[in-house]
C-alpha positions, 0 to 999 in steps of 0.5 A, spaced: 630 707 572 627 705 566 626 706 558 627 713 555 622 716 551 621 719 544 616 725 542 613 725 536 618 731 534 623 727 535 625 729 542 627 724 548 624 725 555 629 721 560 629 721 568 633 721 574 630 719 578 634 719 585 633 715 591 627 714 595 623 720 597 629 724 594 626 731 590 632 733 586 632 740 583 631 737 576 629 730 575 626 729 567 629 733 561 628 733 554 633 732 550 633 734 542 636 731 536 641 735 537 644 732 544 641 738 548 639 737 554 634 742 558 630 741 565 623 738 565 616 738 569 621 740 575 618 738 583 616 732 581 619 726 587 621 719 584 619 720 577 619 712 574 615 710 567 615 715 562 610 714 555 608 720 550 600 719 548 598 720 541 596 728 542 604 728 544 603 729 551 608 726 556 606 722 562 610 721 568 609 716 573 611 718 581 613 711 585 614 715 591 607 718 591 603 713 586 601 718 582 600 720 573 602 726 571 601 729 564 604 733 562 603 739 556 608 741 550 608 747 553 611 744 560 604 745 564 604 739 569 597 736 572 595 729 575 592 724 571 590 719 576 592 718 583 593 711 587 597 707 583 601 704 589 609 704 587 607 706 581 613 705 576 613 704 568 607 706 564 605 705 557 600 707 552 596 701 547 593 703 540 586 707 543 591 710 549 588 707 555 594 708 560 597 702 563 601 702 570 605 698 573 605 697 581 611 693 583 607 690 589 603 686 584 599 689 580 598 692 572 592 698 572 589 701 566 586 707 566 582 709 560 581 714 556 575 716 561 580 716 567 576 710 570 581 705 573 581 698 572 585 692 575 588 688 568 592 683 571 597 680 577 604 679 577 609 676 582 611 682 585 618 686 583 623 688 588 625 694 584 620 695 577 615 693 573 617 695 565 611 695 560 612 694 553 606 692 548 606 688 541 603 690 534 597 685 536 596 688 543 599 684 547 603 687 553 609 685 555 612 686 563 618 684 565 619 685 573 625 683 577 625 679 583 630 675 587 631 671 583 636 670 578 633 666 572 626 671 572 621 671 566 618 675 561 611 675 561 606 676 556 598 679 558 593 677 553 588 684 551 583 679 556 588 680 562 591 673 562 598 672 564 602 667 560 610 666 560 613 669 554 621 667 555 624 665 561 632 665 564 634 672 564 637 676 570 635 682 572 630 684 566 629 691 565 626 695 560 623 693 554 621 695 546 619 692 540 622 693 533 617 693 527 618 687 526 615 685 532 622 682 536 622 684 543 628 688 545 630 687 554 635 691 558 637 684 561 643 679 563 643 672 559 648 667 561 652 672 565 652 678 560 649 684 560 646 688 555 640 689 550 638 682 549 633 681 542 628 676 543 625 673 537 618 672 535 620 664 536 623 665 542 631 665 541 635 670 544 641 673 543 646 679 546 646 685 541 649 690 545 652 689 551 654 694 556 653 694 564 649 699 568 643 698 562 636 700 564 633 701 558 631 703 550 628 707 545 628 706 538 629 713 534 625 714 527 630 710 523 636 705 526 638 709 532 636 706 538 638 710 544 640 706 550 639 708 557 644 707 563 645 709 569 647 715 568 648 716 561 644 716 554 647 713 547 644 714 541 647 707 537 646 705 530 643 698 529 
């Protein structure tokens, strides 16, 4: 339902998430660097956002309950924080203060203290909010709605809502190269795929594929692009 996630040992976290409500047997899984899939953080309902902190732990976030988890290296699973609405996806900044995506309207931070803030407003979403941040801080949020023609927007580090690009149907995940160009699991002019956004705001196809929901770029030139229902590891 969103972007997978690399740990610093090269291991990808990816979920299935199942419909709403559903609690599937097993719903997050580690992937080696090898393909190896293995069942992780078992008992969790709707798991949504993933995102890895500096100290290597996992974070998940639950739509259906609205609660973070973090998770351990060793598999141990506590909550993070509770009341987050639906939370969907999350995503760390340089000094690992946590933000959430509620799709009904609101982008949380939580700092390292575990205190919460409301950082900024959006037009809702009718599936998730993806959440990505540039080299400078800025937070890049794509949330599809009923629309057709939906934006990217870019969140100021003092919380205010710019609109970065628009014209993309159906924008899901996001991830920035080390060049700073925005990468969006999206259509453009009624083609889907990974669209690169560069930093003077054109945009192209760059993989093109149905059922896209997300990505994550590997130590190197892989990038690993989620579906569905399946993972890919494509060399750029």
């Amino acid at each position: 339902v969103t972007n997978p996630v690399l740990d610093i040992e090269g291991n990808l976290y990816t979920t299935i998430s199942g419909q709403k409500g559903q609690k599937l047997p097993n719903s997050v899984f580690r992937i080696d660097e090898k393909g190896n899939v293995e069942p992780w953080a078992t008992d969790l309902i709707n798991p949504t956002g993933l995102a890895v902190n500096h100290q290597g732990d996992l974070f998940v976030s639950s739509r259906h309950e609205g609660n973070i988890y973090r998770i351990s290296s060793k598999n141990e699973k506590v909550i993070y924080a509770k009341g987050m609405g639906i939370a969907t996806d999350i995503v760390f900044d340089q000094d690992d203060n946590l933000y959430v995506g509620d799709r009904s309207g609101t982008i949380f931070k939580i700092d390292k203290k575990r205190e919460i803030f409301v950082f900024a407003t959006l037009e809702a979403s009718v599936s998730a909010y993806h959440l990505a941040f540039d080299q400078s801080g800025n937070l890049y949020v794509t949330g599809p709605t009923t629309s057709s023609y939906d934006n990217v927007y870019k969140i100021t580090q003092n919380g205010v809502v710019e609109i970065f690009y628009t014209g993309l149907g159906r924008p899901q995940g996001v991830a920035f190269d080390t060049e700073g160009n925005l990468y969006v699991a999206a259509s453009l002019k009624g083609r889907r795929g990974i669209i690169k956004i560069d930093r003077k705001g054109e945009a192209q196809i760059v993989i093109a594929g149905s059922n896209i929901i997300g990505l994550a770029f590997g130590y190197g030139k892989a990038v690993y692009v989620a579906s569905s229902s399946s993972i890919y590891r494509i060399n750029l």
